[in-house]
C-alpha positions in Angstrom: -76.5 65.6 246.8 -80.4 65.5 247.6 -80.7 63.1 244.9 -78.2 60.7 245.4 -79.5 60.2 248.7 -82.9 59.2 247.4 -81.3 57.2 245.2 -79.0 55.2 247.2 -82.2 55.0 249.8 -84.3 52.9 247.8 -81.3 49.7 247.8 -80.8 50.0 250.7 -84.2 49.3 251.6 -84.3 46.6 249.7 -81.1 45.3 251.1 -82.4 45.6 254.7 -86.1 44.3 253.7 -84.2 41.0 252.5 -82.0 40.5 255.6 -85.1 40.8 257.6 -86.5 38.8 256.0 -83.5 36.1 256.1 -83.4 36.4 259.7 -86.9 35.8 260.3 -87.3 32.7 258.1 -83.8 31.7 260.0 -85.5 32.2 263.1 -89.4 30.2 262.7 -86.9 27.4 261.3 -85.0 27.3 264.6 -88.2 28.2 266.9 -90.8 26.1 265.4 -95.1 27.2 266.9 -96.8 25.0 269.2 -99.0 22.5 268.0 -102.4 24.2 266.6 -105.6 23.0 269.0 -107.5 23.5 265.5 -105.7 20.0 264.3 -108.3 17.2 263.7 -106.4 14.7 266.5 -107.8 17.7 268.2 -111.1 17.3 266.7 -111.3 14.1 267.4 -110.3 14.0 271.5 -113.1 17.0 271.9 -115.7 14.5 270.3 -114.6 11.4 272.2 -114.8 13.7 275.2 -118.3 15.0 274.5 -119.7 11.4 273.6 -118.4 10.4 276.8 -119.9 12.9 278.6 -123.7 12.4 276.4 -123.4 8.5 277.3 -123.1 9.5 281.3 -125.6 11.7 280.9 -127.9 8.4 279.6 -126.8 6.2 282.0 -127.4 8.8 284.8 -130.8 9.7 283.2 -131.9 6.0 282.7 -130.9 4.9 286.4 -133.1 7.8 287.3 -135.9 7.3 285.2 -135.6 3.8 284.0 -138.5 2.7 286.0 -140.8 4.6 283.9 -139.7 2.6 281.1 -139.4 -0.7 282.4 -142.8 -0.6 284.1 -141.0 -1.5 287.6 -142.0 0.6 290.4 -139.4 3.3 291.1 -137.4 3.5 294.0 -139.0 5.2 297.0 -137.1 8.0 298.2 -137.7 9.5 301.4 -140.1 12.6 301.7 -138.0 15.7 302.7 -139.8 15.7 306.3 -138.4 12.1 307.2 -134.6 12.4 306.5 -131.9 11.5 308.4 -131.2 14.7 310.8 -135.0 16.2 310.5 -137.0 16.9 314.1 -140.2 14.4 314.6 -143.1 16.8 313.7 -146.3 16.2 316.2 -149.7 16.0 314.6 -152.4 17.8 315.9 -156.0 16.3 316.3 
């Protein structure tokens, strides 16, 4: 009797591989996975996004230090000690 159970065992473990394996296919057909972020639309909104970002980098860069370039005198910018807010300081003779 041993035997025969080993030997019935091995179809049914093909008969229950299949039906697992009917029910899983059954099931990514009816439940489909979200959208892969490693698609090249993907790809492509990342680089529009990071050449967007380089060009305001530029333009932030140039406004700053476009002066240098053109050969126009910069902007002055106040010295920390004369800000809106900061104490008068006296000078001593």
């Amino acid at each position: 009797m041993g035997d025969v159970l080993w030997a019935l065992s091995i179809p049914a473990l093909v008969c229950a591989s299949g039906l697992y394996a009917a029910g899983a296919a059954w099931w990514r057909r009816r439940h489909p996975a979200p959208p892969s972020p490693y698609t090249r639309r993907a790809a492509l909104l990342a680089e529009g996004a990071a050449l967007a970002d380089a060009e305001r980098i530029v333009a932030e860069a140039y406004g700053t230090l476009g002066a240098l370039y053109d050969g126009r005198p910069a902007p002055a910018r106040p010295s920390p000690a004369h800000h809106a807010g900061a104490a008068p300081q006296e000078v001593s003779a």
